[in-house]
C-alpha positions in Angstrom: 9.1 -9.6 7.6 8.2 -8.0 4.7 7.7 -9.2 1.1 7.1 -7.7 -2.2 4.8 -9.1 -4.2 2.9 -8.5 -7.6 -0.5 -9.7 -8.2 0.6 -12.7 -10.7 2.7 -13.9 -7.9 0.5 -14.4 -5.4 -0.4 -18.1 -6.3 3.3 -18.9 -4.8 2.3 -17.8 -1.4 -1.3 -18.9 -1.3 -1.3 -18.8 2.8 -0.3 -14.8 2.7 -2.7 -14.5 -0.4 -5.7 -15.6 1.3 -5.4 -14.3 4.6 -4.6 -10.7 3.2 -7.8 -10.9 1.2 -9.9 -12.1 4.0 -8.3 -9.2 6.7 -9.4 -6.5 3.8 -12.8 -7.8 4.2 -12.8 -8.1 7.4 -11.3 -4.4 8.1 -13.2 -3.1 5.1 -16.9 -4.4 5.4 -17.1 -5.6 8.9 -15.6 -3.2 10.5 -15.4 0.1 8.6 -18.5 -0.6 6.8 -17.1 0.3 3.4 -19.4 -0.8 0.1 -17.1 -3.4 -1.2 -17.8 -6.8 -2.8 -16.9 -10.1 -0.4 -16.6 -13.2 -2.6 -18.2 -16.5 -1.3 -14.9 -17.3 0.4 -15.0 -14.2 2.3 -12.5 -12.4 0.5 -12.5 -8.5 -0.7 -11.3 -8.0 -4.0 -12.3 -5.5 -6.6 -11.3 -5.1 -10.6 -7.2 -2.7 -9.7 -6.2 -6.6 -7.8 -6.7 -8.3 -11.5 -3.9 -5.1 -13.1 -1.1 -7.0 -11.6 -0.5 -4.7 -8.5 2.7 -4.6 -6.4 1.8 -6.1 -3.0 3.4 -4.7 0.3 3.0 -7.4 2.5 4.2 -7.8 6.3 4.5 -11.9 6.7 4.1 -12.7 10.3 6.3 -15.8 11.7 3.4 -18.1 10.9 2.9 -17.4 7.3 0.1 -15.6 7.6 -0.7 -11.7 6.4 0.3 -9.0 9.3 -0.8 -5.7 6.8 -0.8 -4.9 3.3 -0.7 -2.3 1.0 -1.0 -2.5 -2.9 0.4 0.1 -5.2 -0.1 0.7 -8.9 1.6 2.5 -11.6 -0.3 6.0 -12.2 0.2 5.4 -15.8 -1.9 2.7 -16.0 -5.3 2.2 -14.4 -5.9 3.3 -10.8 -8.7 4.1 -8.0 -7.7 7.3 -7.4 -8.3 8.5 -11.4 -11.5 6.5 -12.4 -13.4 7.4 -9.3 -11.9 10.4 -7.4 -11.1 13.1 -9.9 -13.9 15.1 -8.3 -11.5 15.7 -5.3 -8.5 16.8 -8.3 -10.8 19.2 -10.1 -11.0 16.3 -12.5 -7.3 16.7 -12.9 -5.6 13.1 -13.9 -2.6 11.9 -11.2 -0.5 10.8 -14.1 3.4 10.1 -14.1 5.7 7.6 -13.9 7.4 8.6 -10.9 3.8 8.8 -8.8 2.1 5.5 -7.8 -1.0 5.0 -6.2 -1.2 3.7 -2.4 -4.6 1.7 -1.6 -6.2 -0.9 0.7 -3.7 -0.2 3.7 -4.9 -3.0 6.1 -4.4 -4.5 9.5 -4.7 -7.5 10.4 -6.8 -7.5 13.5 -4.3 -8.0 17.3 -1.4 -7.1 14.6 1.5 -6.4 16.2 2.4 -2.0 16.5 5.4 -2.4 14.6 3.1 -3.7 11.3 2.5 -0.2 10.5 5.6 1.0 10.8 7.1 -1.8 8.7 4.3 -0.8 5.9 5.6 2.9 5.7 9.2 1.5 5.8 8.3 -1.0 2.8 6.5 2.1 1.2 9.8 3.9 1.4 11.6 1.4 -0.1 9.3 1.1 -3.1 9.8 4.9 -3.4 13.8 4.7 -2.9 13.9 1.6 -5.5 11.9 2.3 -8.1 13.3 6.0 -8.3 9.8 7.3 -7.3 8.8 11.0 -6.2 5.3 10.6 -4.9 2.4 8.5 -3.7 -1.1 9.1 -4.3 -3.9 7.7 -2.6 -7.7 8.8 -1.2 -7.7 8.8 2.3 -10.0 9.4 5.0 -9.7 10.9 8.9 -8.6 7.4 10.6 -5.7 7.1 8.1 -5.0 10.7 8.2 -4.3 10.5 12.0 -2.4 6.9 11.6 0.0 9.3 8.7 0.1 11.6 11.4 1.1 10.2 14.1 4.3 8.8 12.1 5.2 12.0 10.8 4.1 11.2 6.8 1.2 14.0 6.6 -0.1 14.1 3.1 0.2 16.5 0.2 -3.4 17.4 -0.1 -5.1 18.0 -3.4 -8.7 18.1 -2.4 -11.3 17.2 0.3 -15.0 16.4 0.3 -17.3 15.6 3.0 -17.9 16.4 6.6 -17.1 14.5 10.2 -16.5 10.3 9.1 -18.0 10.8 5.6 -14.4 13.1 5.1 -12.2 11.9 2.4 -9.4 13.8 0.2 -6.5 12.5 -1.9 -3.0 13.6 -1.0 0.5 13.2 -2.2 3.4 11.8 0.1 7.2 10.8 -0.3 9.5 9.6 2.4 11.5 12.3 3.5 15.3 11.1 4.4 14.6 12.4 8.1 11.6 9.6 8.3 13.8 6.6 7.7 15.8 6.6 11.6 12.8 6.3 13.4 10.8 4.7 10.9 13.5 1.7 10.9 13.7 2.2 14.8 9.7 1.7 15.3 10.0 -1.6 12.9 13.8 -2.6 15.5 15.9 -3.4 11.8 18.3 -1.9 10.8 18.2 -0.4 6.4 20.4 -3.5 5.7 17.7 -5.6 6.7 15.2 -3.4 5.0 16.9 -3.7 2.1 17.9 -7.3 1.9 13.5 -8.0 2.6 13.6 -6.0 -1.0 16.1 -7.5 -2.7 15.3 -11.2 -1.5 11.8 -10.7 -3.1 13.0 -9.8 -6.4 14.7 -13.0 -8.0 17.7 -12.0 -11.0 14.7 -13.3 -13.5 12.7 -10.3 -12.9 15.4 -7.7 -12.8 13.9 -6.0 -16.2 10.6 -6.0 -14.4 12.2 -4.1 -11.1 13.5 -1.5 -13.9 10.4 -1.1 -15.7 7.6 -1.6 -13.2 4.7 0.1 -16.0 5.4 -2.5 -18.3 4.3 -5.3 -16.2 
């Protein structure tokens, strides 16, 4: 299933919240070979997880982390402005109806329909929060994986040449994706939906209206 989670609540699910970090570094610096920072318990974490991110999180049966994504406010802080703006023409990504989309990871033997779920929880995030766009950097094995489920981005700019390509895009969830985004994940929206609501308790209703202000 999926489950919607912002950084401050992580300590509630500390199984999920450990097993995500360690997956990151395990997709990340093992095997992508990215320059980020492993703790001494083998998780990768860098300084946007302490801004109180919303986590998109598939929970397999066992507790455990499936695939993530974490999204922030474009408002506040993100990636995308402090280290990318060379892709933008040094342009700020600034609005409150744009997020920014990092750290999409897989668990490794995760099951096909993680990915799927990821873009439907994406959608729902979009849908919910009255969202136009999401903004992220991305490079040419996640611009085949957007591909391939029909989500090509909006690009803004490219650098780079072969592996070393990266660019920063815009997408949204067009209403034709959700059919066969929900059929890939076998729910049906009601199901998407409840996921949503379940993880969003009547206590933090103000903070599902105002999601900047967290």
């Amino acid at each position: 299933m999926l489950r919607y989670v912002y950084g401050h609540d992580l300590q509630h699910f500390p199984l999920l919240r450990d097993t995500m970090f360690r997956d990151r570094a395990d997709q990340f610096l093992t095997r992508l070979g990215w320059a980020v920072r492993v703790n001494a318990a083998g998780e990768e974490r860098d300084e946007y997880d302490d801004l109180n991110p919303l986590y998109l999180i598939w929970q397999n049966e066992d507790g455990r982390h499936g695939g993530s994504m974490r999204f922030l406010p474009t408002i506040g802080q993100t990636m995308v402005n402090d280290h990318f703006r060379h892709l933008t023409d040094g342009v700020r990504i600034e609005s409150p109806l744009i997020w920014e989309c990092t750290r999409f990871c897989l668990a490794p033997g995760a099951e096909r329909r993680v990915s799927a779920g990821l873009v439907l929880g994406a959608g729902e995030i979009m849908a919910n929060f009255h969202l136009k766009h999401f903004v992220g950097v991305f490079d040419p094995r996640m611009e085949r994986i957007y591909r391939l489920m029909g989500l090509e981005p909006d690009v803004l700019g490219r650098s780079g040449e072969g592996r070393d390509r990266i660019g920063v895009g815009l997408w949204e969830m067009q209403e034709a994706a959700w059919p066969h985004t929900l059929a890939r994940v076998g729910i049906s929206r009601d199901t998407s939906l409840d996921w949503f609501r379940q993880s969003f308790s009547a206590s933090d209703s103000k903070r599902l209206c105002e999601p900047a202000l967290t």
